[in-house]
C-alpha positions in Angstrom: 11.0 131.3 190.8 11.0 127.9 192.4 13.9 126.3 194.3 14.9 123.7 191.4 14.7 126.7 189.0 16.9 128.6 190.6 19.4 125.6 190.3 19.3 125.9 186.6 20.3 129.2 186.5 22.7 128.6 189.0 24.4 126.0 186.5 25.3 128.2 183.8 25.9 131.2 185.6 28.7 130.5 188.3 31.0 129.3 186.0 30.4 132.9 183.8 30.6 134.8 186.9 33.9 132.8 187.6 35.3 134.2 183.9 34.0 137.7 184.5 35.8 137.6 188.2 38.9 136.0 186.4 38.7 138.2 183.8 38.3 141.9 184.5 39.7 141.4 188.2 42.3 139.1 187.9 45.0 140.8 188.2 43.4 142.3 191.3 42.7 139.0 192.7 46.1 137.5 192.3 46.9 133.9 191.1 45.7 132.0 194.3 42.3 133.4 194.3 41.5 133.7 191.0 41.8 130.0 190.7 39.9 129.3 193.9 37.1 131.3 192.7 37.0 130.2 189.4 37.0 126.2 190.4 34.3 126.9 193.6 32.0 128.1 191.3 32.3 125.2 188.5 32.2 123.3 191.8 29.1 125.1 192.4 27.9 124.2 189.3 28.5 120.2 189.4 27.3 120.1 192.2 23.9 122.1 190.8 23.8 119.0 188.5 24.1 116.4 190.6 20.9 118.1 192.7 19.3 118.5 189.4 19.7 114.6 188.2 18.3 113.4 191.1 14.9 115.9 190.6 15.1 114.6 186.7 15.7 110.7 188.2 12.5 111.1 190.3 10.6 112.1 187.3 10.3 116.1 187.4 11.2 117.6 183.4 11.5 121.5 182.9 10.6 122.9 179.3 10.3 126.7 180.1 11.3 130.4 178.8 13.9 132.3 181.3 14.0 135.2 179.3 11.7 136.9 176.2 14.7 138.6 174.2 12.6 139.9 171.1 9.3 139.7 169.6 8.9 139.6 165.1 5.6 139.0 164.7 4.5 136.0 165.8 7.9 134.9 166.5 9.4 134.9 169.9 12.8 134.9 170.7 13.8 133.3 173.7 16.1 132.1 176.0 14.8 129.1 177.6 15.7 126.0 179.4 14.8 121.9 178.5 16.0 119.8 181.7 15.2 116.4 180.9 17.5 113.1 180.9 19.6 114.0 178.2 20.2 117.2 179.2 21.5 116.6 182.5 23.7 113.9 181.5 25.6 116.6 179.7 25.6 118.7 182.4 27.0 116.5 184.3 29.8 115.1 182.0 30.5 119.2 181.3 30.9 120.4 185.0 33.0 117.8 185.8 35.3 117.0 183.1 35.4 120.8 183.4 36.5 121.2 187.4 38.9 118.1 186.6 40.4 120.4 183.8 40.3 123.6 186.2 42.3 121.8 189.0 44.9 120.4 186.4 45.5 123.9 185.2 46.9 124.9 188.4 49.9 122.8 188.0 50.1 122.7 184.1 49.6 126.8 183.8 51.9 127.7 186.8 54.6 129.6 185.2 52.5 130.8 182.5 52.2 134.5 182.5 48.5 134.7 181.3 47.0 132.2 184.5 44.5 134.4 185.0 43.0 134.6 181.7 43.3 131.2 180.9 41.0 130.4 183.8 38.6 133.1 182.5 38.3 131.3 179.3 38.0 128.1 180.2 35.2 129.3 182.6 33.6 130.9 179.6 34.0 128.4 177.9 32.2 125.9 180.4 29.3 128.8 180.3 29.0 128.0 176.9 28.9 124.5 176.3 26.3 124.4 179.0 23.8 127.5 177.6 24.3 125.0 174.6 22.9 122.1 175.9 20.3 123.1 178.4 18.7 125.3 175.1 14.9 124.1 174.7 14.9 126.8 171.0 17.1 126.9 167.5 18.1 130.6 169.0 19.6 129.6 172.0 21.2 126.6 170.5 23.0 128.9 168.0 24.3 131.4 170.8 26.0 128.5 172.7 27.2 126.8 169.1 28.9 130.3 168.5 30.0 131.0 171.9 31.9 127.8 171.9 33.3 128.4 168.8 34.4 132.1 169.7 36.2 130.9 173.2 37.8 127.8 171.4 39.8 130.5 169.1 40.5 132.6 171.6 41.6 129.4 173.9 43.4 127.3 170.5 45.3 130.7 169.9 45.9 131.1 173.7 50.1 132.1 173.5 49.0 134.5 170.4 52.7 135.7 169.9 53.6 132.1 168.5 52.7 132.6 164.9 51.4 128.5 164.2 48.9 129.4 167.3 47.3 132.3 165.5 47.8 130.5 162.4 45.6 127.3 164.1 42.6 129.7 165.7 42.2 131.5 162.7 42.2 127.8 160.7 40.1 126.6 163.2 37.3 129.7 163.4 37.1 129.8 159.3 36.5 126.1 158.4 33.9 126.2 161.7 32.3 129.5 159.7 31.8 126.7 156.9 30.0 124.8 158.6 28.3 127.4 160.8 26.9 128.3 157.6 25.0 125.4 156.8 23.6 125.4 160.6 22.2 128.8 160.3 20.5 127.8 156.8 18.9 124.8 158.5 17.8 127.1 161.3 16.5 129.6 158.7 15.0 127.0 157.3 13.1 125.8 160.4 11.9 129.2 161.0 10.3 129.1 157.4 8.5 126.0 157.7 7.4 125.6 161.0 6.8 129.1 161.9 8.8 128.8 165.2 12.2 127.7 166.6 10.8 126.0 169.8 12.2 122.3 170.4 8.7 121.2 171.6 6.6 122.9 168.9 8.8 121.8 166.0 9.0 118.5 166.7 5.2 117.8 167.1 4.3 119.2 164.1 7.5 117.7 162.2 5.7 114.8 160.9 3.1 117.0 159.1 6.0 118.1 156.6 7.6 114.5 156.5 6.6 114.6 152.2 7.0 118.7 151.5 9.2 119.9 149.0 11.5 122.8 150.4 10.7 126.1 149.7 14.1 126.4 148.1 14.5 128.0 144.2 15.6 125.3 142.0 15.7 122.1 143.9 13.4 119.6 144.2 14.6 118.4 147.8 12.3 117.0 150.7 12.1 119.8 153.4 12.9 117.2 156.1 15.8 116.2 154.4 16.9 119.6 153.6 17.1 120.9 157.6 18.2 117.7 158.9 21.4 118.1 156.8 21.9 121.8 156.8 22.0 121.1 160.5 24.4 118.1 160.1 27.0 120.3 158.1 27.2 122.8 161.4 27.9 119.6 163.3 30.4 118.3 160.7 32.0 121.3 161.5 31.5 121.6 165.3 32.9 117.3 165.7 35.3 117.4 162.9 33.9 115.3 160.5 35.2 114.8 157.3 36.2 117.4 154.8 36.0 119.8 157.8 37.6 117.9 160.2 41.2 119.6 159.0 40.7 122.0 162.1 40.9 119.9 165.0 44.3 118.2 165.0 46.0 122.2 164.7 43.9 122.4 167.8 47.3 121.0 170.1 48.8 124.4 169.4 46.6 125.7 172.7 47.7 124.6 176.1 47.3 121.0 177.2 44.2 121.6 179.5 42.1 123.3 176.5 42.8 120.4 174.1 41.2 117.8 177.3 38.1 119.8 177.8 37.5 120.9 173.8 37.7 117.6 172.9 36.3 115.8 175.5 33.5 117.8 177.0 32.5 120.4 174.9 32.8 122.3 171.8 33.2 118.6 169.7 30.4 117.1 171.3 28.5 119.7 170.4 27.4 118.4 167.2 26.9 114.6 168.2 24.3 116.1 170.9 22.5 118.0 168.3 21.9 115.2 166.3 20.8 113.3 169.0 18.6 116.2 170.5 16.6 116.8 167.0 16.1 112.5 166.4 12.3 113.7 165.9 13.7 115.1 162.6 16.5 112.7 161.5 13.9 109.9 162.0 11.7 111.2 159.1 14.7 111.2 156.4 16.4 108.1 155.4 18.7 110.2 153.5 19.7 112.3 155.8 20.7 109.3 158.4 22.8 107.6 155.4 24.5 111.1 154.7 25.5 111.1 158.5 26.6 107.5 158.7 28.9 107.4 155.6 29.9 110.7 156.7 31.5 109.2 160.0 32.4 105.9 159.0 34.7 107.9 156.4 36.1 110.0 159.7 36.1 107.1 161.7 38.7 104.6 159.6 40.7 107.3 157.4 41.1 110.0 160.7 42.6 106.8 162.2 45.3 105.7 160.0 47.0 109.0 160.7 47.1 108.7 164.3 49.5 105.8 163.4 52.6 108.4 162.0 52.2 111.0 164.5 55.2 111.8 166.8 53.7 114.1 168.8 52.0 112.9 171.5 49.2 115.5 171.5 48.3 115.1 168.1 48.1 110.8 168.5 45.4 111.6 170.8 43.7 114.4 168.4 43.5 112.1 165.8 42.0 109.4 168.3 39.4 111.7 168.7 38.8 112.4 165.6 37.9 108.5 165.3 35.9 108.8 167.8 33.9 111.4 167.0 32.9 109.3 163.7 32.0 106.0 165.8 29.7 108.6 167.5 28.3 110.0 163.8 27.8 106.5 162.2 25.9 105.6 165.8 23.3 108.7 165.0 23.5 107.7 161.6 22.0 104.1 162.7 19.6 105.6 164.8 21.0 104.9 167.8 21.1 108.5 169.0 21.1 106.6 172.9 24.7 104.6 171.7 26.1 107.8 170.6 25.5 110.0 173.3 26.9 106.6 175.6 29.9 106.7 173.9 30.1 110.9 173.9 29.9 110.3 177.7 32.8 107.4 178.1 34.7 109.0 175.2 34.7 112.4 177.9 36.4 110.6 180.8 39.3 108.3 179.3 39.8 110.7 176.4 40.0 114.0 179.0 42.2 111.2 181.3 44.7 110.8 178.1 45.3 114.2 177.3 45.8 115.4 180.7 48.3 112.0 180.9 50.1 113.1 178.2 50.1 117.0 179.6 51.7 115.6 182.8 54.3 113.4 180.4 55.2 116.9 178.5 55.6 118.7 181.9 58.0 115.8 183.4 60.0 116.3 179.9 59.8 120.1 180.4 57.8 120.7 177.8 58.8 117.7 175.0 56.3 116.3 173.1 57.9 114.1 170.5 57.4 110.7 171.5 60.5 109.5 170.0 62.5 111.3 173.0 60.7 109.6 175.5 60.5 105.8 176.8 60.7 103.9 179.9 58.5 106.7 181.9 57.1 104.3 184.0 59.4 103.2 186.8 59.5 107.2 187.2 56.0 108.3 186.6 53.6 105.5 188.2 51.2 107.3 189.2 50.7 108.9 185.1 52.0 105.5 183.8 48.9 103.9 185.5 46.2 106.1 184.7 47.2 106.3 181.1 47.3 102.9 180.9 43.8 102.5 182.3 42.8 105.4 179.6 44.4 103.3 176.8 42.4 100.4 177.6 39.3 101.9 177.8 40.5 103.9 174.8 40.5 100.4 172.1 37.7 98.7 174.1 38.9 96.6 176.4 36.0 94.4 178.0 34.6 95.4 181.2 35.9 98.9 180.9 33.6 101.8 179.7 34.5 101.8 176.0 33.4 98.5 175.4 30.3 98.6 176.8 29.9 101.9 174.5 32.4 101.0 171.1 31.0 97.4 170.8 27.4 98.8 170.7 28.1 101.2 168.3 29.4 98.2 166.0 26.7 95.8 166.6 24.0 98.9 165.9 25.8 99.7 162.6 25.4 95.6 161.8 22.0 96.1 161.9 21.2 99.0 160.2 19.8 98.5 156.4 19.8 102.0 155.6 22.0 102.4 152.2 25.6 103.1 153.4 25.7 100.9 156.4 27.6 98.1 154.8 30.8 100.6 154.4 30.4 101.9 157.8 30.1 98.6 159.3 33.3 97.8 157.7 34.8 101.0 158.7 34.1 100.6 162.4 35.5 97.2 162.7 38.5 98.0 160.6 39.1 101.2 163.0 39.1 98.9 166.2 42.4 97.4 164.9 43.8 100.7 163.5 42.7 102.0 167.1 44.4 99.5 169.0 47.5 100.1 167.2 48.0 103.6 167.4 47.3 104.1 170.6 49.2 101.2 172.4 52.3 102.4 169.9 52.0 105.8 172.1 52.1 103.4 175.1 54.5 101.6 174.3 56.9 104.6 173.0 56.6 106.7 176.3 56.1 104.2 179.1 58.5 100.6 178.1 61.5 100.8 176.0 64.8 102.6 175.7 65.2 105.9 177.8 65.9 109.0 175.2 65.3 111.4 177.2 68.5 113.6 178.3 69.3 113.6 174.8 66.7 115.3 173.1 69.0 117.4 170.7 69.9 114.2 169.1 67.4 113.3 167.4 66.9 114.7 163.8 63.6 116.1 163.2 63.9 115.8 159.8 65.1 112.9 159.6 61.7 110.7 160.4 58.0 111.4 160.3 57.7 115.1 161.2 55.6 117.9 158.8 56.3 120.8 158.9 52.9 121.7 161.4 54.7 119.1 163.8 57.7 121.0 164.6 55.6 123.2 165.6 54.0 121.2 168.1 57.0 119.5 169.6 57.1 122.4 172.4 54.5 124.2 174.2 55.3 127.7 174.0 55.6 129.5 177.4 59.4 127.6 177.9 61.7 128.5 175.9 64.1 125.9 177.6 62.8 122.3 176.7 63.7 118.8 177.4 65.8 117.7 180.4 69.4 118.2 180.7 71.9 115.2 180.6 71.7 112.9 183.2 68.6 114.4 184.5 65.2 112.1 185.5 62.0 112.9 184.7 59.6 112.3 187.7 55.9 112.2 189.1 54.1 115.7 188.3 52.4 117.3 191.7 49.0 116.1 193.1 46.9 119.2 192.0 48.3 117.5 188.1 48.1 113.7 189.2 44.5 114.1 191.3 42.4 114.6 188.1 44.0 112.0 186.4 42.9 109.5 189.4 39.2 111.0 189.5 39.5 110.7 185.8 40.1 106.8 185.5 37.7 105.7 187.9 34.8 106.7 185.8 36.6 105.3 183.1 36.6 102.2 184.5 33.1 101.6 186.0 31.2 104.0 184.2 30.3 102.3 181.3 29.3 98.6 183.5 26.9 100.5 185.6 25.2 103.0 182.9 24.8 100.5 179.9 21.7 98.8 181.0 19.5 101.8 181.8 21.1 104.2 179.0 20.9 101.9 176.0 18.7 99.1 177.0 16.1 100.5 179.4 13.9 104.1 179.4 16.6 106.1 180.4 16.4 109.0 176.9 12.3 107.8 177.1 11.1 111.3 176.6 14.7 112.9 175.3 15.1 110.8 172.4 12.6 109.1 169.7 13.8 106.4 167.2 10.9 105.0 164.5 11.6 101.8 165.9 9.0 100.1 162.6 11.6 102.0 160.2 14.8 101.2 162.0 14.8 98.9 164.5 18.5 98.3 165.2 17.9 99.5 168.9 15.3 96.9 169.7 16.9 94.6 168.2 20.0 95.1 170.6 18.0 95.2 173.5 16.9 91.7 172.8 20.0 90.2 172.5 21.2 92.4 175.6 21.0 90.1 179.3 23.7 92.1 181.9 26.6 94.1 181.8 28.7 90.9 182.8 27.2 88.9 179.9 27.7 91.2 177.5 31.6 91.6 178.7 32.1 87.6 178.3 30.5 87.5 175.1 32.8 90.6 174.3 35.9 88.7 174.9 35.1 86.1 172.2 34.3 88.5 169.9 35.7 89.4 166.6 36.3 93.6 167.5 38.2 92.6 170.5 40.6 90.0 169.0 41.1 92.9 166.3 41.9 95.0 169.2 44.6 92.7 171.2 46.3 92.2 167.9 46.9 95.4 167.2 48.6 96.0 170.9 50.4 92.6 169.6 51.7 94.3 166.5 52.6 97.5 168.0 54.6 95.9 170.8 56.7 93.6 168.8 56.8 96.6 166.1 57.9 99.1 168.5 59.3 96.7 171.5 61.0 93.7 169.9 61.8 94.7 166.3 61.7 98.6 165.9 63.6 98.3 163.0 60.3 96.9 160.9 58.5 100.1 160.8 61.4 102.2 159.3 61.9 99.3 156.9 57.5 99.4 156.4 58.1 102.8 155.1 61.0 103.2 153.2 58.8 100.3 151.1 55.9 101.7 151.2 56.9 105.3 150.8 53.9 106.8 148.3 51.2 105.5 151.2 53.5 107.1 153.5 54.2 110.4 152.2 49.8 110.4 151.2 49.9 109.8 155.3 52.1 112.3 156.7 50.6 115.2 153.7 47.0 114.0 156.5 46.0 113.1 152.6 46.5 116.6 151.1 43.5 118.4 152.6 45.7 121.3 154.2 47.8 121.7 151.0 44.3 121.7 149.0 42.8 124.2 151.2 45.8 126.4 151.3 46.2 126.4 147.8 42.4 126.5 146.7 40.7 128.3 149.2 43.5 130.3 151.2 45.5 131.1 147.3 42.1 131.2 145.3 40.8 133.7 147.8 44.4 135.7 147.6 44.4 135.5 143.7 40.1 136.7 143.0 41.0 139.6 145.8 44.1 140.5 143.6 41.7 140.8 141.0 38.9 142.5 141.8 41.3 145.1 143.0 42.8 145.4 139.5 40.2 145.2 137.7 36.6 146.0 140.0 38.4 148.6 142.2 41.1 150.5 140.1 39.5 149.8 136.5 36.1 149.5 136.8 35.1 151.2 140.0 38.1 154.2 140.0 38.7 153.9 136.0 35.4 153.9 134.8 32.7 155.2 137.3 34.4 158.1 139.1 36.9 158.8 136.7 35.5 158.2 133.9 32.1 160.5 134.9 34.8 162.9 135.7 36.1 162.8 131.9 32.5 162.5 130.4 31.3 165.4 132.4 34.7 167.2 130.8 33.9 166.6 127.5 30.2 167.5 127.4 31.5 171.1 129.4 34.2 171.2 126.9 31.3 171.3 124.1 29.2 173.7 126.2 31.7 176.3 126.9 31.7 176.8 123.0 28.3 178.0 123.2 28.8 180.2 126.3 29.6 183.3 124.4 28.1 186.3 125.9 26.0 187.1 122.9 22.0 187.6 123.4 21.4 186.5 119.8 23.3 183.2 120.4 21.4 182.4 123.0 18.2 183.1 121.3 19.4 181.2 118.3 19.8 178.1 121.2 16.7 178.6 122.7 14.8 178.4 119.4 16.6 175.2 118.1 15.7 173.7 121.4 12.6 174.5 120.7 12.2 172.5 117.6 14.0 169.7 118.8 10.8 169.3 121.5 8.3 170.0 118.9 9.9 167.3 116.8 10.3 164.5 119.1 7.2 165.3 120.8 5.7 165.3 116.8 7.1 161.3 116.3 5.9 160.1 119.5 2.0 161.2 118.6 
């Protein structure tokens, strides 16, 4: 094997020998050198990527089989490697959101008594997300999609004695099963009609299929159609799109380093990169493209007005995501595929810089996460105050930071876009700027300025304001049992090995987004990685003529109408929260029904519970009664039993002993024959 392809190898597999080392020998190892191990070798494997960019940047793609698993037929199974521009952009954004993540945990895991494993599964599940991405066939893309999925519930139920962990993993790896479902038809699927599950095969033969009917009994539907959104139900599931997006926000029960690198890096950016890899066959159905779009302008505005009522400072940035992660679907939706993996990649560092901000604000409150106990944190965390500042900014779109450059493209694509739907998801996205802004400076506001609580955290009454009953669960991390600081105690700046990711963290966040717009979305960057049918939908070219720099599009930005949207919704939630924090108590004691519709996160979980969870409870009830004990016990085995009885109980009569009484049988058996035999002639 050549030099470069051992660096591909290299990528995937330090960080899994780093969880097998963690894993099996931890305990061996000791603390100190698991964690060394464990963050050399993701080290190792950034720094793999960043050799491997630069080979990609000078022109040199890999499309190539590592390993021949099994041969059916004509059909090989492989595992196989596609290092092209997209890919490594992943890599890159996975390896080092990941070592970020792996240096925090020192200081965030440091009394926990699992350390060791933790590292092994976050290891893992950097393994996975990267087996995922760098997959050039349907059967290695499924292995990472279910590898991710099987370390997030090990990782989401992490302190497995607290029953709402176990209860949140288990949530989280049956409504994924849903929409794994749906992904493993469309693979089926691919494997039907094309013959193969090669990237490169599929997608140059797609077009030859663009007007078949699929080979499915009863349905009428265009084959292209059909895959492209089997495959889009695995990703609703993967990036919590609406109805399975119910999963996600239960995700805060794991510690606070998991919920930065699942939601930032890896398992819900799995779907948007799917999409975006497989554009060859999104671009052939209109239908499918207004299924995604309308799908994550839905996710984008509704996923956002609950961010606004959460207390917990976790799940405020869980449901950012969330609203995210639909700006990203309705960008695939408008064929701009190169938009939504932008955003997927400035999304990863402020939103992995907020959530290990807030991790370093629960462990200066020992382990509080109610917001409403908090305030005035910054004259004693500056350091945290700053970076989740800069995170917050980037965060609503703030102009010359890297979600503007990102968010406002997504917007202008969607105003382009003619495909049915696009009118509500234009809509959607700018109302969600505003909704956005609001929730997330609130957070700001509400932990950083305002009136110290802290020292008093027994006072407040949970019940008593916005809290369900899945957020009391979430107002303490579960390895203290002794939580929020004693009176007359100050909180104060979290060690370096907490605050040093945060700092790495915002600088990207800051000039990321001015020095990768122009080549990403604008120049030839994805040439190669991703098509669009620019004659069908030409939203992309369309932006890229009314693109001139970076700085020009900033300026223009600050005139526009998403970024006014934005600065007054950090306008309302300072003089709602700041001035006058009496007006949002008073907002929903009038508006109580939208409320209560609000903090019930619109009755999904009740729904599911009692449909699904109950349903399933009540049908297994019953099939016990009446398949198992009536049917099954009652009828087959017992009932053979009886009818065996009563034929034996007629025989025995017969059974005499007498050789005449068995003649007198055999002969009246004999005419029976003869007579049947006689009618059937």
């Amino acid at each position: 094997m050549s030099t470069m392809e051992n660096l591909y190898l290299l990528v995937p597999l330090a960080p899994l020998v780093g969880a097998i080392f963690a894993g099996l020998f931890g305990t061996l190892l000791g603390r100190t050198w698991t964690h060394r191990i464990t963050i050399l070798l993701v080290a190792a494997s950034f720094a793999a990527s960043l050799l491997i960019f630069q080979d990609v940047m000078a022109g040199h793609t890999f499309n190539g089989t590592v390993y021949q698993w099994m041969t059916s037929g004509d059909t090989r199974l492989e595992v196989g490697f596609l290092i092209d521009r997209l890919t490594v952009m992943m890599m890159l954004v996975v390896t080092f959101v990941s070592l970020m993540v792996h240096i925090y945990t020192i200081g965030y895991m440091v009394e926990d008594a699992g350390y060791q494993r933790f590292f092994s599964y976050i290891s893992l599940f950097t393994f996975s997300m990267l087996m995922l991405v760098m997959s050039n066939n349907f059967l290695q893309l499924f292995f990472g999609w279910e590898a991710v999925g099987l370390v997030s519930y090990l990782l989401i139920g992490f302190w497995y004695t607290r029953p709402t962990a176990t209860y949140a993993n288990l949530k989280a790896f049956l409504v994924n099963r849903v929409g794994d479902f749906g992904f493993l038809l469309g693979i089926g699927l691919v494997l039907m009609v094309f013959g193969t599950l090669d990237y490169a095969a599929v997608f140059a033969s797609s077009h030859l299929y663009a007007n078949d009917i699929a080979p499915i009994p009863g349905v009428s539907w265009n084959v292209i159609s059909a895959i492209c959104i089997l495959l889009f139900i695995g990703a609703m599931g993967k990036s919590a799109q609406f109805p399975l997006h119910v999963w996600l926000p239960d995700s805060m029960e794991g510690p606070t380093p998991i919920s930065a690198l699942i939601h930032a890096a890896t398992m819900v950016t799995a779907g948007i990169f799917m999409v975006a890899r497989m554009s060859p066959l999104f671009e052939l159905s209109d239908t499918a493209l207004s299924f995604v779009m309308v799908i994550g302008a839905i996710t984008a505005l509704f996923m956002g007005f609950l961010g606004i009522i959460q207390n917990d400072i976790k799940r405020v940035v869980a449901y950012s995501t969330l609203s995210q992660l639909g700006y990203m679907t309705v960008a695939l939706g408008a064929s701009a595929y190169s938009v939504a993996i932008f955003h997927l990649m400035t999304h990863a560092f402020f939103k992995a810089l907020l959530f290990l901000a807030a991790g370093s604000v629960i462990i200066a409150m020992h382990h509080i996460q109610d917001i409403r106990q908090m305030g005035g944190l910054r004259k004693y965390m500056p350091i945290t105050w700053f970076t989740f500042l800069i995170g917050s900014l980037a965060l609503i779109g703030t102009p010359f930071l890297s979600g503007f450059y990102s968010k406002d493209s997504i917007i202008e694509a969607v105003a382009l876009s003619h495909l049915p739907g696009s009118g509500f998801a234009y809509f959607a996205v700018v109302a969600g700027v505003f909704v956005t802004a609001f929730y997330s400076f609130r957070l700001y506001f509400l932990v950083f300025h305002g009136e110290e609580h802290f020292g008093k955290a027994h006072s407040v009454a949970y019940g008593s304001q916005n809290t369900s009953h899945d957020d009391h669960a979430d107002i303490h991390d579960a390895h203290d049992d002794h939580h929020g600081l004693a009176p007359g105690q100050k909180p104060h700046e979290t060690s370096w090995v907490v605050w040093m990711p945060l700092v790495l963290l915002a600088i990207p966040s800051v000039v990321i987004g001015y020095l990768a717009v122009e080549p990403m979305l604008f120049g030839d960057y994805f040439k190669g990685a991703i098509f669009i049918n620019h004659e069908l939908h030409p939203s992309m070219e369309e932006l890229k003529h009314e693109f001139h720099s970076a700085w020009a599009m900033a300026i223009h930005g600050l005139s526009s109408l998403p970024f006014w949207l934005a600065m007054a919704g950090v306008v309302m939630a300072w003089f709602f929260y700041l001035k006058a924090p009496g007006i949002p108590t008073a907002i929903k004691q009038k508006f109580s029904f939208i409320y209560t519709v609000l903090d019930n996160k619109y009755y999904f979980d009740r729904f599911n519970d009692w449909f699904f969870a109950s349903g399933a409870r009540k049908a297994s009830r019953c099939l016990w009664k009446f398949g198992d004990i009536k049917l099954i016990d009652g009828l087959m085995v017992n009932g053979t039993a009886r009818l065996v009885g009563m034929f034996s109980n007629v025989l025995r009569h017969i059974q005499t002993g007498y050789i005449y009484h068995y003649a007198f049988s055999m002969i009246i058996g004999v005419f029976l024959l003869l007579t049947i035999r006689t009618w059937f002639e």
